[in-house]
Every structure is written in C-alpha cells, then in structure tokens.
N, C-alpha and C positions, 0 to 999 in steps of 0.2 A: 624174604626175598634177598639174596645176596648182589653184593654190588654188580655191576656189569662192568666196572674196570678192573682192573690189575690196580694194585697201591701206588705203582708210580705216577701210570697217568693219573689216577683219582687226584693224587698231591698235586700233580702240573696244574691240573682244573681247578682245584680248590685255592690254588696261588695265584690266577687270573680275576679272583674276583676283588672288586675293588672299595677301598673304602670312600675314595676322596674321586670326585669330577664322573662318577656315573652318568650312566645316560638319563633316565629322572631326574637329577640335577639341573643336568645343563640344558633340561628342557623347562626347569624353573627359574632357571639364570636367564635365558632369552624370553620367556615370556615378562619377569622383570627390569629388562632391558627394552623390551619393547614399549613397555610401561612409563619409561623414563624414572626409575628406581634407582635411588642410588645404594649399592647394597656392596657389604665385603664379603669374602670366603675366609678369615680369616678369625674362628672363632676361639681360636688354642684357650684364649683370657676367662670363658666363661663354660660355665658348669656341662658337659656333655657334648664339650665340642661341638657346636650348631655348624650345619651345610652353610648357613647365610645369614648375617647378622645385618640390621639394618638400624644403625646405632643411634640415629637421629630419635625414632621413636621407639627405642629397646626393643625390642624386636627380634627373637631367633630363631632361624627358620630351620627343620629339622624333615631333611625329605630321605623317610626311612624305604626300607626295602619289606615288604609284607612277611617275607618268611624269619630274616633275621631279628626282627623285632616284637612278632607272632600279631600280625593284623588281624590276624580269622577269618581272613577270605578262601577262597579257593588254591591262593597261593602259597598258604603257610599250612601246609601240610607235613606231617611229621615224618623226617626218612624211616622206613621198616628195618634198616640195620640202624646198630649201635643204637638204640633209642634209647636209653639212660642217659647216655652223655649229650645227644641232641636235646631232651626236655630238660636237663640240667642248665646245657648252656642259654635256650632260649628262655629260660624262668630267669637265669641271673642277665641276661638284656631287659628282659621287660622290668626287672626292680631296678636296675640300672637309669633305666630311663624316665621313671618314675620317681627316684631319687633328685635326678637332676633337671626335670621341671618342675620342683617344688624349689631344690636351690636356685633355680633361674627367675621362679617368683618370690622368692626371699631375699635376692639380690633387686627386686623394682624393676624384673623383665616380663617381656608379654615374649609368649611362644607362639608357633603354630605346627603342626607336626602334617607334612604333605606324605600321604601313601603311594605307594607304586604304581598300585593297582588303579587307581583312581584320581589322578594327577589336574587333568582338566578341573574337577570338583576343586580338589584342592587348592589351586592357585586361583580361582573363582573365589572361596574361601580366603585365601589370603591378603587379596586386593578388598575384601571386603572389611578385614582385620583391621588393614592396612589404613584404609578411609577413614574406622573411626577413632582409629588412634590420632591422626592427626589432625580431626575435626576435636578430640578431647582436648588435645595439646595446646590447638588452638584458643579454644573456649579458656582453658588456662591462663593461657598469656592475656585473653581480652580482646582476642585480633580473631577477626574470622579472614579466612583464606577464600579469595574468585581463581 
C-alpha cells in the first residue's frame, strides 16, 4: 500500500511527533500528582532517559508508546511501506530498551515501563510498585511508616 501523503507533508507529521511531555505522560504526571508523589522529569543522568524518576526510592518510570517500542498490541502494527527500515528500527528500540533496564538494575534501580495502550493498568501497577518499595525501604531503616 503506498503512502497517502506526498513526502513533505509525511516529514511535517512525522516532525509533530514527540518525544518528551506526551499526552500518556502527563496523564501519568497528574495521576502522581494527585497521589501526592514527589517525582522529576529530569532523567538525562540515568541509563534510557526515564519519563519520571522518583529518586527517593530509585525508581524510573518509562511511559513508552506501543508502536515505537513494539508492545504487540493492536497498536504496534507494522507500516506496509518501507518495512525493512521500520522492523530494523523497532528491533534496535526494543534492544535498546532492554539494554538499558538491565543498566538501570545494575546501577541499584527499580523500573516500571507504563504502555499507551493501557495506562490505567499501568499506573494501578505503578502505585503498587511504588508501596512496596517504600514499605522495603522502610523495613530497612527499622521504621515502619502510618
């Protein structure tokens, strides 16, 4: 099936998409806001650039897009043009990202990886990540937390 744009617009579209404060993001930001989380966006320092790092209990939160990172939902469907270069580029995200939640647990971090697709689950997931980290940390120091 050939594209349905012209190359320039295809380029405009494909230059709108974004890496940094998507909308799955910032609906993982206000649900940990709401939470009373204290969390940064600022993960340049560690392995994969994490969406949100929550440094207190290592913690890097990683809220991917299904097709860029190949989830295998419905979403991550392969374009019918150029497909060499698309399965190229999504095989070198998915070892990419796999490299660097192994250096993120070799560095002494906990991750979570939030899907697009499925966001609700995921921050449901994460708060739950979240609890037993800091009930471990806790039990750590000797101090339980009310």
């Amino acid at each position: 099936m050939a594209d349905t744009f012209d190359p320039k617009t295809r380029s405009w579209i494909m230059g709108q998409v974004r890496s940094r404060d998507t909308k799955p993001e910032l609906q993982v930001r206000a649900a940990l806001r709401a939470a009373r989380v204290r969390f940064s966006t600022d993960g340049r320092s560690l392995p994969g650039n994490p969406d949100i790092v929550i440094r207190r209990l290592k913690l890097a939160v990683f809220v991917n897009g299904c097709f860029w990172h190949w989830h295998g939902c419905k979403r991550s469907r392969m374009p019918a043009t150029n497909r060499g270069y698309w399965e190229n580029k999504i095989a070198r995200n998915v070892r990419r990202d796999r490299k660097n939640r192994r250096l993120l647990s070799a560095q002494g971090w906990h991750y979570c990886t939030i899907w697009e697709c499925n966001l609700k689950h995921g921050v449901s997931r994460l708060m739950g990540k979240m609890a037993s980290l800091a009930e471990s940390a806790s039990r750590q120091r000797g101090t339980t937390r009310k």
